[in-house]
C-alpha positions in Angstrom: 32.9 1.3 10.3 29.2 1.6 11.8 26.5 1.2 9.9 25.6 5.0 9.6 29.1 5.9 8.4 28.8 2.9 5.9 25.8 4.1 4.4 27.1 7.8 4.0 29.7 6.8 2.0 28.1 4.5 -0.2 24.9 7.2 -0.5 26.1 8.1 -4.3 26.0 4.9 -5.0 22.4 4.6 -3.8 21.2 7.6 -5.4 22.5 6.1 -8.9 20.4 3.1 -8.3 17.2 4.7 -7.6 17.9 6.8 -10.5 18.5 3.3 -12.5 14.6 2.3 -10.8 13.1 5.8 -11.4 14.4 6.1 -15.2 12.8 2.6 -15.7 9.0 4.0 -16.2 6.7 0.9 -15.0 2.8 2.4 -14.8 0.3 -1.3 -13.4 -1.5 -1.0 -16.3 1.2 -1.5 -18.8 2.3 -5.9 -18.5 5.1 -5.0 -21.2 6.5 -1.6 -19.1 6.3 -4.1 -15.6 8.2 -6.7 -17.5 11.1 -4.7 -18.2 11.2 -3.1 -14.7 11.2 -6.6 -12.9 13.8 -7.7 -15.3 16.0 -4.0 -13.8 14.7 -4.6 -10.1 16.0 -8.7 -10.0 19.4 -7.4 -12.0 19.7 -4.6 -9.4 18.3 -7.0 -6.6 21.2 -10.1 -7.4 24.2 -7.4 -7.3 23.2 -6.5 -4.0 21.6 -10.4 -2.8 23.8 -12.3 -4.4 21.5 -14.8 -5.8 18.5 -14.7 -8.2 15.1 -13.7 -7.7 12.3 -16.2 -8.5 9.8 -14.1 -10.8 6.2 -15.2 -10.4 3.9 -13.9 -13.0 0.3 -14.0 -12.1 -2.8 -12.5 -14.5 0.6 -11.1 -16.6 1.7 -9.4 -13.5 5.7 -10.1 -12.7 6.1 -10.2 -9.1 10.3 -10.7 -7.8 10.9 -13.3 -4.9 13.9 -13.9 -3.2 14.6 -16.3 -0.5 17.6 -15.9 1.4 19.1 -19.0 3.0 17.7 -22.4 3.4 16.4 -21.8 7.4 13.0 -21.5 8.4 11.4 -18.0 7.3 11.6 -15.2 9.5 11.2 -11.8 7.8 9.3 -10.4 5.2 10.8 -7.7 3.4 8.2 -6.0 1.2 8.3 -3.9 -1.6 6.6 -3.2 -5.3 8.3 -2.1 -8.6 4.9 -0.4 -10.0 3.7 3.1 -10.2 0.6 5.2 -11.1 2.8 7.1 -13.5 1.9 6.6 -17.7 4.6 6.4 -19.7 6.0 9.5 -21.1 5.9 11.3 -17.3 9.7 11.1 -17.5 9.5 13.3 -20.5 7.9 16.5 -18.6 8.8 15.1 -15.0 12.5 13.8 -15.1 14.9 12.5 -12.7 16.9 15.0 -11.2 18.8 16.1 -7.8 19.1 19.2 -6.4 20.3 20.7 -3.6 19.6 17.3 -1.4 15.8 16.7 -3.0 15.8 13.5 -5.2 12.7 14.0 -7.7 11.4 12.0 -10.2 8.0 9.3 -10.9 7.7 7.2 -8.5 10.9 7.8 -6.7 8.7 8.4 -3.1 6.4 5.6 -4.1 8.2 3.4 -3.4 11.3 2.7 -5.4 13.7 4.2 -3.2 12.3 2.1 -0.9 13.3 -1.0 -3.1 17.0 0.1 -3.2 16.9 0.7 0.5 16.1 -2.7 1.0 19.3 -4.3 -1.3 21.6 -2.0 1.1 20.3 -2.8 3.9 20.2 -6.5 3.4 23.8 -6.5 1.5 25.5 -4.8 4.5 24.6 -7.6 6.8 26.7 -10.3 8.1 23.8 -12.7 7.9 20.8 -13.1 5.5 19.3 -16.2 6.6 15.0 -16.2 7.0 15.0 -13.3 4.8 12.6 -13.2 2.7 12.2 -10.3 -0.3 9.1 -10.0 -1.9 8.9 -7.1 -4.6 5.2 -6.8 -6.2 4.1 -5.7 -9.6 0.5 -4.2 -8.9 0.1 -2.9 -5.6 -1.3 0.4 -6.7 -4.1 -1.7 -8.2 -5.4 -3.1 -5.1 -2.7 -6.5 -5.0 -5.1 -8.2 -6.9 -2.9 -10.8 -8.2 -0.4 -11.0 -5.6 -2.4 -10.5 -2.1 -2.3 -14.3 -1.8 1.4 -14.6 -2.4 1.7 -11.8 -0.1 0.1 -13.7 2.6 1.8 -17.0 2.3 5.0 -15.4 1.9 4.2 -13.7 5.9 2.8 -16.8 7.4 5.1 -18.1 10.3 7.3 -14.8 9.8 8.4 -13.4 13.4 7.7 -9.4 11.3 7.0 -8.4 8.0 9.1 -5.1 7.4 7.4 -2.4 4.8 9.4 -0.1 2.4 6.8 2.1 1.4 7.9 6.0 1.9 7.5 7.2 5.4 4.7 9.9 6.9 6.0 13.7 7.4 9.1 14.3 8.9 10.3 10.7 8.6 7.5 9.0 10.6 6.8 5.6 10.9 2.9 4.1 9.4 2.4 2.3 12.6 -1.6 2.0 12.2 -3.3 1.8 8.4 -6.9 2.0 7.9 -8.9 -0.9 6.3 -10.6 -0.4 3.4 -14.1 -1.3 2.0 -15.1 -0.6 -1.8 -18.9 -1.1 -2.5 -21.2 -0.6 -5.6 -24.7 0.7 -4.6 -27.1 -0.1 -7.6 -31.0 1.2 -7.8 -33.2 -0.1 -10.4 -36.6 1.6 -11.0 -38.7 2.0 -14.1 -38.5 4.0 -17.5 -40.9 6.6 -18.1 -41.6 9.9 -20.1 -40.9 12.8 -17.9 -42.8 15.2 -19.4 -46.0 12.5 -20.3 -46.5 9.4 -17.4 -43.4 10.3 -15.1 -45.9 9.0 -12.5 -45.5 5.5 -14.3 -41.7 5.7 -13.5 -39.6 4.7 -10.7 -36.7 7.3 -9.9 -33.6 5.6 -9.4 -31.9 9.0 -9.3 -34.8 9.5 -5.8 -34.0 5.7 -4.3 -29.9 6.8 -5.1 -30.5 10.2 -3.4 -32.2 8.6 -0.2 -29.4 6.1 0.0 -26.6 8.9 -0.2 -27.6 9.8 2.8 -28.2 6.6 4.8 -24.6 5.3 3.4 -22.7 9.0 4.0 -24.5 8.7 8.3 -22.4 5.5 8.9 -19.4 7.0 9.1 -18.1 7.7 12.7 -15.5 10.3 12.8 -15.0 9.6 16.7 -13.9 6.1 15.6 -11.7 7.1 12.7 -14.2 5.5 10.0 -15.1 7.1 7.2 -17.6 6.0 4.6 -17.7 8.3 1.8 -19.7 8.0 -1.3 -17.6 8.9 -4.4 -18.7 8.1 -8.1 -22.4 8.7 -9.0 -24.4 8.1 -12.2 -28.0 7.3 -12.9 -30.1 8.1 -15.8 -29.9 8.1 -19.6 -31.9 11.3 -21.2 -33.1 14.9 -20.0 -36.8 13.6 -20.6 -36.6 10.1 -19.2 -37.3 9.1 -15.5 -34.2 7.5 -14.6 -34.9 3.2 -14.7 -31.0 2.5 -13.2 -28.2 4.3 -10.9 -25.4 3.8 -9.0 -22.6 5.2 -6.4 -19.5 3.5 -5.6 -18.6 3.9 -1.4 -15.1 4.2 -0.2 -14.9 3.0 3.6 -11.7 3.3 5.9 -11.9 2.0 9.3 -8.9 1.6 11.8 -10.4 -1.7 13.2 -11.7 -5.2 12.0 -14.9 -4.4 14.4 -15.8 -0.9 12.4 -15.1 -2.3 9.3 -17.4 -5.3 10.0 -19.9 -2.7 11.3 -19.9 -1.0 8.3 -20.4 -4.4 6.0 -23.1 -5.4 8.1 -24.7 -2.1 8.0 -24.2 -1.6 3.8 -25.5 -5.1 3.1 -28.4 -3.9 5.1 -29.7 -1.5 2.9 -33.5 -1.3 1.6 -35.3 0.0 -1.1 -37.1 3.3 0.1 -39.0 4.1 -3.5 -42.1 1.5 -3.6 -41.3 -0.5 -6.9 -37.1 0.1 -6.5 -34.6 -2.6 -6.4 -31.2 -1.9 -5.1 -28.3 -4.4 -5.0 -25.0 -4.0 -3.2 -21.3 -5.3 -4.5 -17.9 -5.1 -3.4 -16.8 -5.2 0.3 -13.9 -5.2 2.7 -10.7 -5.0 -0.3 -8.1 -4.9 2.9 -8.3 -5.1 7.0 -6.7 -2.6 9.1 -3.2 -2.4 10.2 -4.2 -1.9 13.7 -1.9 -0.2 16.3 -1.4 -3.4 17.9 0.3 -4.9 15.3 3.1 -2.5 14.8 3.7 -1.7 18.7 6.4 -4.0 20.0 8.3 -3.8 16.6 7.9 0.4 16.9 9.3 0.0 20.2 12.4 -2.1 19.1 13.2 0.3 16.1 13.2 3.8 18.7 15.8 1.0 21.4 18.0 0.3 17.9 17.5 4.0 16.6 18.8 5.3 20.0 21.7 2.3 19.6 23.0 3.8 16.5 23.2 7.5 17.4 19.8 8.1 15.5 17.3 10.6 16.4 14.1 8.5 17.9 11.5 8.0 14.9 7.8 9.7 14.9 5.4 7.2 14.4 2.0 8.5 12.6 -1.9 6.5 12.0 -2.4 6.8 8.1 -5.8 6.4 6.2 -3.8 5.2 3.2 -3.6 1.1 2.5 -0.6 -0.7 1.4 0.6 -4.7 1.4 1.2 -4.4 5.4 -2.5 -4.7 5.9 -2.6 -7.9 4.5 0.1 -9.4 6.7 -1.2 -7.7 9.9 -4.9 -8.9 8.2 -3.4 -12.6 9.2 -1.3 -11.9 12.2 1.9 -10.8 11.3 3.6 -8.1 13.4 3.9 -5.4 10.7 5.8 -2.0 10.4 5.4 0.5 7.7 6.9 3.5 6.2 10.1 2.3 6.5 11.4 3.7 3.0 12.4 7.1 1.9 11.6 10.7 3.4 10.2 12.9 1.3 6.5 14.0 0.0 4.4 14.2 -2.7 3.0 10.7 -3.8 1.3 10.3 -6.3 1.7 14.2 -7.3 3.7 16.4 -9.6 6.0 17.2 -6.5 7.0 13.9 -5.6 10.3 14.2 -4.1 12.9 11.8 -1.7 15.0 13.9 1.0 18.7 12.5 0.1 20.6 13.1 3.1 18.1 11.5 5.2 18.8 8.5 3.1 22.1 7.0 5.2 19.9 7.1 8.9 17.0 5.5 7.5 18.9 2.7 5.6 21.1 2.7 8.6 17.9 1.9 10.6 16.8 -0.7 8.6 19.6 -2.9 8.8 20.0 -3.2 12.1 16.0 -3.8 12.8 17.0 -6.6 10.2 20.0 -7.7 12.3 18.5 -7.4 15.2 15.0 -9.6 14.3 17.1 -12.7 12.8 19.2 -12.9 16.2 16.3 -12.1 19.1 13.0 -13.5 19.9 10.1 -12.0 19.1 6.7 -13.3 20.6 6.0 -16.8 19.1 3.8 -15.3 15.9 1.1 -18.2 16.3 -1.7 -16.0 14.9 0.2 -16.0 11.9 0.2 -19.9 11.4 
């Protein structure tokens, strides 16, 4: 039986799991809700691996770790078990399939991708230098578990993403980086109405800076810098003494985003008497083209192998845990998970019968990366 056929037939049994995932509600901000869907994910997970997970709980977060076999470490299946969902979305938003369209929070993003993995991995012949990493707080930002993330990748030959896939199945072969930034005036109190000339206007130094933040952004590049949360002042009648803005920057390479660093950090007071300080900076580096290329490239040869129609591939602004590992010099594909839409939205939804190819697909990049040479990852070391 090919791998294709394989997957068909067990497809009911893959939709009951990700219903088993989906029905477990596990919002990041909630350590008690993420405890009791890593306890589901490493039961789920040992059926299908046939060995335990390690759990590793950092700042309360529990992340799931499996190591297959005892040979050196080849590749880096990643995944996370959290959502942005609260608890209760179940209650309006439940899990449900209809005609072909899986629904249900965080079923897109990413659990489906999760179970993907166990099938995939469980239909092989051999498992050895797999490596299974399932994180609890990836919609956060990875705070706690970017450095596992990394040393998990080093010396890997790929690290293989399950997040859901672009439209119409693509492939994330290029994520932007992403800077986060604090910009912070200070001026001077004063009575609007009696002194204001005794004042220094933070909302003024804020408003000048608006603009020189917003012209950094080079649209011919792909970068965007885009200030987002603003507040300043205290009363109606008050010259404003303190404001801020928080900047979101996305840049498709290490250069732009070092650009834009430079460039932030630069900033001066304009107002005669202002202060203005500047926090936060690069949070992940770009998954540049480059790194996904000669994996891309293997998956269309293996898709074309197995009687599958050749993937799209597609550049995302979006970041995910595969910018870490291509931050240190893994080779890195993304959007390897489910088909579907609707992240993070009331419509969220995974396309079932596109389920069989994609896990189909899966398994034999896995195959085909334990038994063939890739370039020697030295970068990555």
């Amino acid at each position: 039986m090919d791998l294709l056929e394989r997957f068909r037939d067990a497809l009911p049994r893959v939709v009951d799991d990700i219903r088993t995932l989906v029905t477990c509600e596990s919002p990041s901000d909630d350590l008690a809700a993420l405890a009791a869907s890593a306890k589901l994910t490493a039961e789920l997970g040992t059926a299908y691996l046939g060995s335990e997970p390690e759990q590793i709980v950092l700042d309360g977060r529990p992340h799931l770790r499996w190591r297959l076999g005892d040979g050196p470490r080849r590749v880096l299946v990643l995944c996370h078990h959290d959502t942005v969902w609260p608890i209760g979305t179940l209650d309006n938003h439940p899990f449900a399939v209809a005609d072909e369209v899986l629904r249900g929070p965080g079923c897109f993003d990413m659990k489906t991708g999760t179970v993907m993995a166990f099938h995939a991995i469980a239909a092989l012949a051999e498992t050895d230098g797999i490596t299974v990493l399932v994180t609890g707080d990836e919609e956060l930002g990875s705070p706690s578990s970017r450095q596992l993330i990394e040393e998990e990748a080093r010396g890997c030959v790929a690290a293989l993403v399950l997040e859901s896939a672009g439209a119409a199945g693509a492939l994330k072969t290029e994520r932007k980086g992403v800077s986060l930034y604090q910009v912070t005036a200070v001026g001077r109190a004063a009575h609007a109405g009696l002194e204001p000339e005794k004042g220094v206007n933070a909302s003024l130094e804020l408003a000048f800076q608006l603009s020189a933040v917003a012209a950094l952004g080079a649209p011919e590049r792909g970068t965007t810098v885009t200030p987002t949360a603003l507040q300043a002042g205290t009363t109606t009648n008050t010259v404003p003494a303190q404001g801020r803005f928080a900047v979101d920057v996305r840049a498709r390479t290490v250069v732009e985003q070092q650009r834009v660093d430079t460039a932030i950090r630069a900033l001066r007071p304009h107002l005669p008497g202002a202060e203005l300080h500047v926090t936060g900076g690069p949070n992940r580096p770009p998954l540049e083209a480059v790194s996904s290329a000669e994996l891309f490239e293997r998956v269309c040869r293996l898709a074309a192998g197995q009687g599958l129609a050749e993937p799209a591939q597609v550049s995302v602004g979006g970041a995910s845990d595969g910018n870490f590992t291509a931050g240190i010099g893994v080779p890195t594909l993304d959007g390897l998970g489910a088909s579907g839409g609707g992240a993070h939205a009331d419509d969220e939804h995974v396309l079932v019968d596109e389920l069989p190819g994609r896990i189909a697909l899966l398994a034999a990049l896995l195959a085909d990366l334990l038994t063939s040479a890739l370039p020697d990852p030295a970068g990555a070391r």
